[in-house]
Every structure is written in C-alpha cells, then in structure tokens.
TORTI-427672 format. One record per residue (C-alpha): chain; x, y, z. Coordinates in pm, 1 decimal. Layout:
REM TORTI-427672
A,X,Y,Z
...
This chain:
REM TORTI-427672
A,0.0,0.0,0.0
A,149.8,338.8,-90.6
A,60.9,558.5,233.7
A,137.5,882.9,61.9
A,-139.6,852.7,-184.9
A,-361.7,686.9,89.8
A,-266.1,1021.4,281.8
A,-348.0,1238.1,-26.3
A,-726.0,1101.4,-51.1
A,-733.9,1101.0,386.2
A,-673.0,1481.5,287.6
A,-915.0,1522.6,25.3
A,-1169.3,1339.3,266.6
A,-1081.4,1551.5,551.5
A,-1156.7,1895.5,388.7
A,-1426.7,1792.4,168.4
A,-1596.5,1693.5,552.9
A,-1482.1,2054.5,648.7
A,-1689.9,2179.3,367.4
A,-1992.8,2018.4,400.9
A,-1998.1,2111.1,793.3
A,-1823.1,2453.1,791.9
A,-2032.4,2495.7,480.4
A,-2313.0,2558.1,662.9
A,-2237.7,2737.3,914.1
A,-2039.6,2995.5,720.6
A,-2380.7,3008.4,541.3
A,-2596.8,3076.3,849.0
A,-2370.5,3346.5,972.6
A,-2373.6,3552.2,599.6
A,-2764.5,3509.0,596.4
A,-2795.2,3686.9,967.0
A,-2845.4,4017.9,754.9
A,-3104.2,3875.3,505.0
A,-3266.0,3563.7,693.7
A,-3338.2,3683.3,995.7
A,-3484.5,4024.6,1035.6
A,-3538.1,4103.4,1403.9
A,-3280.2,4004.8,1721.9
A,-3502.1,3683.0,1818.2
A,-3472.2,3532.2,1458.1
A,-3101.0,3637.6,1454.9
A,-3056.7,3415.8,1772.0
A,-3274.9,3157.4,1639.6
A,-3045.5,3143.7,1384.0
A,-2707.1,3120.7,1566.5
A,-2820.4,2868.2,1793.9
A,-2898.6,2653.8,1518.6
A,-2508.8,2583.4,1471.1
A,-2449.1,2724.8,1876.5
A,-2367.2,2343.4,1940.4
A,-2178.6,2239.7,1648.3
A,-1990.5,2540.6,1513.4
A,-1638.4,2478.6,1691.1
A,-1665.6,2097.3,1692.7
A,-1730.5,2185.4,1299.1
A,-1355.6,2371.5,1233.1
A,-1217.1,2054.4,1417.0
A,-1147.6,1959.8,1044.6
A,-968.1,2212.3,912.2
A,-770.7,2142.0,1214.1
A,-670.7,1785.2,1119.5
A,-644.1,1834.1,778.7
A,-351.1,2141.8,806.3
A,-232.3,1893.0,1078.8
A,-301.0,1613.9,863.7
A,-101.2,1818.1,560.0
A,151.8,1963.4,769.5
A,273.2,1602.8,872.9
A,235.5,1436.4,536.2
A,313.2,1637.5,307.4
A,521.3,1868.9,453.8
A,724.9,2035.0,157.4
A,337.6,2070.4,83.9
A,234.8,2316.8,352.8
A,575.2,2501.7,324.8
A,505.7,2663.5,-37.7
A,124.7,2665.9,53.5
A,165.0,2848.2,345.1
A,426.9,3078.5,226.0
A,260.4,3144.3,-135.4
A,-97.2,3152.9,26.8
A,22.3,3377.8,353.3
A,-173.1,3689.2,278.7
A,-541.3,3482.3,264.7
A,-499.8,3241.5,447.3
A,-407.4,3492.3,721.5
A,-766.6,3671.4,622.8
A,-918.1,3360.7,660.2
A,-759.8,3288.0,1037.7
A,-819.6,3619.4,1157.9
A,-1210.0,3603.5,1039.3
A,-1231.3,3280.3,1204.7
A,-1111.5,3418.3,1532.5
A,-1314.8,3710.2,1537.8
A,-1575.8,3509.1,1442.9
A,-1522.1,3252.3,1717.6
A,-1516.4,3537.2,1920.6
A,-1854.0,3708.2,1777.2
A,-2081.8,3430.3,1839.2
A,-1961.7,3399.1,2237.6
A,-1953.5,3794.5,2293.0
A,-2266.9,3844.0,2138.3
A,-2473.1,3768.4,2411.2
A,-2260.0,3872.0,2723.9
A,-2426.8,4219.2,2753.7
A,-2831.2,4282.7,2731.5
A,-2792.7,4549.5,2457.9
A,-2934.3,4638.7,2129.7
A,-2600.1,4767.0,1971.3
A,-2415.9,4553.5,2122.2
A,-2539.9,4209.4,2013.0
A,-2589.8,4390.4,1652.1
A,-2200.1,4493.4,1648.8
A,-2092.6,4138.5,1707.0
A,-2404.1,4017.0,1465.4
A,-2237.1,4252.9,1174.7
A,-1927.8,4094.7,1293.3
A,-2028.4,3725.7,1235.2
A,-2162.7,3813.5,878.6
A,-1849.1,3964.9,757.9
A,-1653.0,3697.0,887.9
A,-1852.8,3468.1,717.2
A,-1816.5,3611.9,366.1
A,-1438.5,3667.5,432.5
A,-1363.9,3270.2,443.4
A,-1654.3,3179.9,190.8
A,-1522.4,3363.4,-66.7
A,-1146.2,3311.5,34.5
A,-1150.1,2924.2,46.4
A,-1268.3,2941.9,-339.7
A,-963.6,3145.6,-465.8
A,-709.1,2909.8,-275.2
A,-816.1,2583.2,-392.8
A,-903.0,2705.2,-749.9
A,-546.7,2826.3,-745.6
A,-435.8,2471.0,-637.0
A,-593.2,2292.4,-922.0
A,-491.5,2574.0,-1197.3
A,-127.1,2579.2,-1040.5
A,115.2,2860.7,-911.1
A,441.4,2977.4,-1029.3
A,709.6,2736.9,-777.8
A,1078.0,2761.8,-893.8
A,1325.4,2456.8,-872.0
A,1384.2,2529.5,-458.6
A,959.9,2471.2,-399.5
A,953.7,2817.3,-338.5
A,652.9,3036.0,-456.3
A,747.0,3317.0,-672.5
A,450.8,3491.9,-723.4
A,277.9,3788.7,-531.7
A,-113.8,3797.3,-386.8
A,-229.6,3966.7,-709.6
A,-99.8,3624.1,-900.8
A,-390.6,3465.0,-712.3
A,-664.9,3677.8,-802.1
A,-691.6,3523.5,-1167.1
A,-1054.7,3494.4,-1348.7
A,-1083.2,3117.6,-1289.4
A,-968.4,3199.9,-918.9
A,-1211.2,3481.4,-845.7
A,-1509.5,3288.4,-1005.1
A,-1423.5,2954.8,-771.7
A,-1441.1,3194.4,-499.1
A,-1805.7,3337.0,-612.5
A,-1885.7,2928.9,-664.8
A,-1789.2,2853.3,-326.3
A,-1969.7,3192.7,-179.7
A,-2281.5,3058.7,-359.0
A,-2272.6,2690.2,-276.6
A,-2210.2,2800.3,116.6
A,-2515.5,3060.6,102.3
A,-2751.1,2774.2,-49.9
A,-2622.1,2507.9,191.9
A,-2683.0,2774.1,501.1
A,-3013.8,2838.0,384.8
A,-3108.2,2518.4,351.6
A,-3026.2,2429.3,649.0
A,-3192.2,2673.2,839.6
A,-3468.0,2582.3,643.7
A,-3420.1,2244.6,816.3
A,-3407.4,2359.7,1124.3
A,-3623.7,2660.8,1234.3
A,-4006.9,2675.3,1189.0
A,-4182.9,3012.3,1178.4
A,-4154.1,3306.0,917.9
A,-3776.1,3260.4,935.3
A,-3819.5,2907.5,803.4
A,-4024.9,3073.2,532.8
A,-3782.1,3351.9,431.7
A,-3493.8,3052.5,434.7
A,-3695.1,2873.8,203.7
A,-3761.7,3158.0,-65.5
A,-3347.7,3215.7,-21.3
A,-3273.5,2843.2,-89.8
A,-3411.5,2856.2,-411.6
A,-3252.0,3214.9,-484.4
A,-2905.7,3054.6,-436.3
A,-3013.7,2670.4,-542.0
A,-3080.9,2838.2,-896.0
A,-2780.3,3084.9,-883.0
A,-2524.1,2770.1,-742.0
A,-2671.0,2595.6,-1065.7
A,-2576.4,2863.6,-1305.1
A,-2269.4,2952.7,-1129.7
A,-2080.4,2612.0,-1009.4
A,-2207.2,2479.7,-1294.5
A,-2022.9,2687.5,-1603.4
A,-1708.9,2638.0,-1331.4
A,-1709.9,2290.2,-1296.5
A,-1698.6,2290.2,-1679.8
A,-1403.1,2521.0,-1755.9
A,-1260.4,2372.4,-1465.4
A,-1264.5,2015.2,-1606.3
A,-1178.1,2141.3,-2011.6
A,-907.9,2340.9,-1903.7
A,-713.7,2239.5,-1584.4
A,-866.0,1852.9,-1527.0
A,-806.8,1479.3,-1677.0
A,-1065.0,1253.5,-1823.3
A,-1235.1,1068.9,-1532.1
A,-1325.6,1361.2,-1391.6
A,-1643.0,1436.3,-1640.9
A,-1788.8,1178.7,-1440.2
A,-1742.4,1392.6,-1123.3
A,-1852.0,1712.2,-1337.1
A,-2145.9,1508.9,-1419.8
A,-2210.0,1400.5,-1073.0
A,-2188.3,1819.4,-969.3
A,-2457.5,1905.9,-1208.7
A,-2730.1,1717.7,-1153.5
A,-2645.7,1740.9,-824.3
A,-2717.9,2141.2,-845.5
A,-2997.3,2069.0,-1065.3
A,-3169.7,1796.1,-828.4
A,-3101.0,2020.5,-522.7
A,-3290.9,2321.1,-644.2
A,-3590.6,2131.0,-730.8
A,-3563.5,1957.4,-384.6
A,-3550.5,2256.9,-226.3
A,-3836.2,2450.7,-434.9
A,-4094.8,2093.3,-289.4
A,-3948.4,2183.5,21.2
A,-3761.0,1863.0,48.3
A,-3501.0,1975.7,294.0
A,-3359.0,1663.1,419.2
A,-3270.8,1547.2,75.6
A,-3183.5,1889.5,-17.1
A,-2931.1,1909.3,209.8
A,-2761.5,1579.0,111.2
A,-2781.4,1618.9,-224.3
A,-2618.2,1991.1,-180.9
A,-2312.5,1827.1,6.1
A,-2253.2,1615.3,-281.2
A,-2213.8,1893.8,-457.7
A,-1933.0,2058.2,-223.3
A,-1799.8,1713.0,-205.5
A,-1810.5,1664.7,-584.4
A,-1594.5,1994.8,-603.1
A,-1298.6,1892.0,-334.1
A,-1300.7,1596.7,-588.0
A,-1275.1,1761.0,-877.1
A,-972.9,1981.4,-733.5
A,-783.5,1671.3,-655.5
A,-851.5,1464.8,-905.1
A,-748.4,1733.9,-1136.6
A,-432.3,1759.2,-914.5
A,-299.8,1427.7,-903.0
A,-17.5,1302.0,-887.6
A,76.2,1641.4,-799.7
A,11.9,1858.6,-490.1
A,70.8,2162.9,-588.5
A,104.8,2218.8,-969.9
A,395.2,2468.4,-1084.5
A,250.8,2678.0,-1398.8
A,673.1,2771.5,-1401.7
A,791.5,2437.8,-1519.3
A,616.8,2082.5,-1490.2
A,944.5,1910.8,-1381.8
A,913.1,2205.8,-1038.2
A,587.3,2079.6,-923.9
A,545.2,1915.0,-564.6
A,412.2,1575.7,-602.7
A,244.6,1312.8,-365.9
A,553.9,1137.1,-331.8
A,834.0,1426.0,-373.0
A,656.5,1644.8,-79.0
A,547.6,1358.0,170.4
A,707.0,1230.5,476.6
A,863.3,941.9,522.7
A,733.2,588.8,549.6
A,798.0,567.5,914.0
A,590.2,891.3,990.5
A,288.6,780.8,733.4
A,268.6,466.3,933.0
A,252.2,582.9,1247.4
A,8.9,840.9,1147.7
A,-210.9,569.9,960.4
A,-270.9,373.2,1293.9
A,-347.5,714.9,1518.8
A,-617.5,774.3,1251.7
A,-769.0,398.6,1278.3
A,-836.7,426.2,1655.8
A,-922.9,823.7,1682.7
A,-1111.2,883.3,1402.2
A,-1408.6,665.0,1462.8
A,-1453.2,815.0,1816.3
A,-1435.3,1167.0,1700.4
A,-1701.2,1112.0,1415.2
A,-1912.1,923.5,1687.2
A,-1932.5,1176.1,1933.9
A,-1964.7,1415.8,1633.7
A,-2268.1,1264.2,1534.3
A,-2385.4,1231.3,1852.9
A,-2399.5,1568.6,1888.1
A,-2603.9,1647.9,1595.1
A,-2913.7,1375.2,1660.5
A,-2894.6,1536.4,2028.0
A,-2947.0,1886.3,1917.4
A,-3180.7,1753.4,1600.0
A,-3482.4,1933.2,1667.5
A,-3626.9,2234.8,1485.0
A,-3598.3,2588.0,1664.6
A,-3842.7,2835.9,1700.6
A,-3855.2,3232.8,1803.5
A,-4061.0,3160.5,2125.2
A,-3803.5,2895.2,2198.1
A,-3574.0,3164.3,2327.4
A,-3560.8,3313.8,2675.5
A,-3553.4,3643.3,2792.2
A,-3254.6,3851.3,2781.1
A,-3069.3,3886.2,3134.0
A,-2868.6,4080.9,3274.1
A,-2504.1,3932.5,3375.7
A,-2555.6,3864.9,3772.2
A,-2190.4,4029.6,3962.1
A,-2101.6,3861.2,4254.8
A,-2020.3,4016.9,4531.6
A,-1648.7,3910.9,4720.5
C-alpha cells in the first residue's frame, strides 16, 4: 500500500468533511443580515449551529495537521505562497469565534448587533477566500526549482480563481439556507426557504459553467464523471428545495461541495501543488510527503481516533436535531456580579 497517496485522498476526505460542515455554518452566519430580520430570529439562527460550530472547524484542524505532517514540503510553499489569505481567513475565524460567544454577554441592542455585523463579515471573508485558494491549487502557481513560490497575492486573483471563490460563496449561502430551512419553523423558516431557491438556482448557473471550464481546461478525463455528478447534483437540489424537500436537499447539496474537493484533486494528481513555471518544479504526492515511518505511524493514530471523534460528532447532531423556534428563546438577562 502506498501511504502517501492513501494520505493524499485522507486529505481530500478531511476537507471535503470541512466543507460540508463549515459549509453551513459559514452560510448561516452571511444570511444573519437577510434571513433573519429582528434580534429573536437572529438568535434563532445562531443557535442553530451554537452546538456544532467549533466541533465543525475541528477539520480544518486535522487536515492542516493532517497536511503539515504528510506532506510537509506541501504546507511550506502553501503556506508561504498563500500567507496573505490564508491569514484573512484565520483572523475572520477568530473574530468570528469570538462574535458568536460575545454576542450575548451584555443585554444590549447595539451591542449584540455589532458582534451580529461581525459574524456576517466573517462569514463572507472565508466563503469567498476558500474558493480562490483551492481554485489556485488545481490551476497551479508559479514554484521555482527550490519549492519556493514566486509569485505575489495579485498572481492569485486570476478569473478562474475569483469565479471559484463566487462558486464557493454561492454553494455556502444555499447550503446555510437550507439548512436553516431544516431547522427553524416560523416566518424565518419561510424567508430561508424563498433564499434556498434564490441561491439553489444561482449555485446551478454559477458552479455549474465552473465545474466545466474547470474540467476542459485544468482537469483529466475521469473527472467528467465527477462534473457530471456536480450538475445534476445542483440541478436535483434546487428542485428539492423549491418541494421543500429539505432533508434530501441538504444531502444532495453536500454532494455537490464534495463533488468539487473531488474535482480539485482529481485534477491535481499526482501532484500537490502544480507549478505553472515548469512541470518538472511541481510538488508531487511522493516528492513532498514524509517518510514511510511517519505515514505509518500516522495511519494507525487515525484507525483508533477517528471513529470516536465522528461518533461523538454525530452524537452531537441527533442530540441537538430538533427544529428551533422564536418563542423557543428566553428572555434577555442581565449578567448577575457577585459580590467578594
């Protein structure tokens, strides 16, 4: 068994789950302007992913961990070439972090809608961030002989780039809305359901004519099946969503994200990071991975811990399944000071 490629696909899997989780939540927290139009409905939305937010970023943790251990010639000239967003992208997902606890520490008006403002920004910031970076990954970067990226921040910010972004932007925005379609009742439930099918029909138009250039001009053969898979995915998960199917909706929408993490690295492979400087300069699965030693011991840590974490990770969700309402929110109160 050849662990690096195992460890490129453990990867793949790891950030396509990242995705499809973080997906939605991102998506909640840009709707929070638009959704929900009154301070109830904007907590009815946030405590819709209140319990499953952090546990939710757990894998982007493991797969820059996951990368960083593998592959690391990998994260050295994606780290260094991709500094300036994925910086953006930290920094939004500390202050948002930070938004959703704050929020409600002080029984104020302006107050909760400062931090409110602040969890929509920092929602759009890593939505629309995530697409450039991995669109850049599958067209390729400019990496001399040394694995050292050569280009600036504007080299990122090419058409294909920018449009992956506004794909991934889309796809998140549908997948939020969906989802708080699936779980709030009430006129918020309503207004989620007219915006799923807003950004159902736009994430058809959209992902779709990217997934196609994507695969004509950057991918490999077996990947029209994935392409294929993408579209009717997009197609079947706008008409789900207009019967108010939301259940099957939802799946069929994280096929679609998943269908796109595919398509990057499938177009990818056998490299890692493509070099658009010279072919021969590219970082490959097996030029940028660890050793066989470190791959092995990393192989049996993920056997025993990963079934546990995606246990108690799915735990969590059917525990917190239920649908939310305005009225099920209490009162604001004020913090209580003790007295030494």
């Amino acid at each position: 068994m050849d662990l690096a490629i195992v460890w490129f696909v453990v990867i793949a899997v790891l950030w396509t789950g990242y995705f499809v989780l973080e997906g939605f939540d991102f998506g909640v927290g840009m709707l929070l302007g638009i959704g929900a139009r009154s301070d109830s409905e904007r907590r009815v939305a946030i405590n819709t992913i209140g319990p499953v937010w952090d546990g939710n970023e757990v894998w982007l943790l493991t797969a820059g961990g996951a990368t960083f251990a593998a592959f690391p010639e990998w994260y050295a000239t994606l780290f260094s070439g991709f500094y300036l967003p994925l910086l953006a992208i930290l920094l939004a997902l500390i202050v948002r972090a930070v938004s959703i606890e704050y929020r409600s520490k002080i029984n104020d008006t302006a107050w909760r809608r400062r931090w409110d403002w602040a969890i929509i920004v920092t929602a759009w910031v890593p939505s629309i961030l995530w697409g450039i970076a991995f669109a850049n990954l599958m067209r390729g970067v400019p990496i001399d002989e040394t694995a050292s990226y050569t280009g600036d921040f504007f080299t990122l910010l090419s058409p294909f780039a920018l449009l992956g972004g506004v794909v991934t932007l889309i796809l998140f925005l549908a997948h939020g809305a969906i989802f708080l379609s699936l779980k709030t009742d009430g006129p918020i439930r309503e207004r989620s359901h007219f915006l799923a099918k807003v950004f159902t029909s736009l994430s058809v138009a959209v992902a779709g004519a990217w997934a196609v250039w994507a695969q004509l001009a950057y991918s490999v053969t077996w990947t029209w099946a994935v392409v294929a898979v993408a579209l009717t995915g997009l197609l079947g998960t706008h008409v789900l969503a207009e019967f108010k199917r939301f259940g099957w909706a939802f799946a069929l929408n994280a096929l679609v994200i998943a269908s796109f993490v595919v398509l990057v690295f499938g177009s990818m492979y056998p490299d890692v990071m493509p070099s658009t400087t010279d072919p021969a300069f590219s970082l490959t699965v097996h030029n940028a991975s660890s050793t066989d030693y470190t791959l092995g011991v990393m192989t049996w840590v993920a056997v025993f811990l990963t079934p546990v974490v995606m246990a108690y990770q799915a735990w969590t969700y059917w525990v917190f399944r239920r649908r939310l309402r305005v009225e099920d929110m209490p009162a604001h109160r004020e913090p209580t000071l003790r007295r030494s």
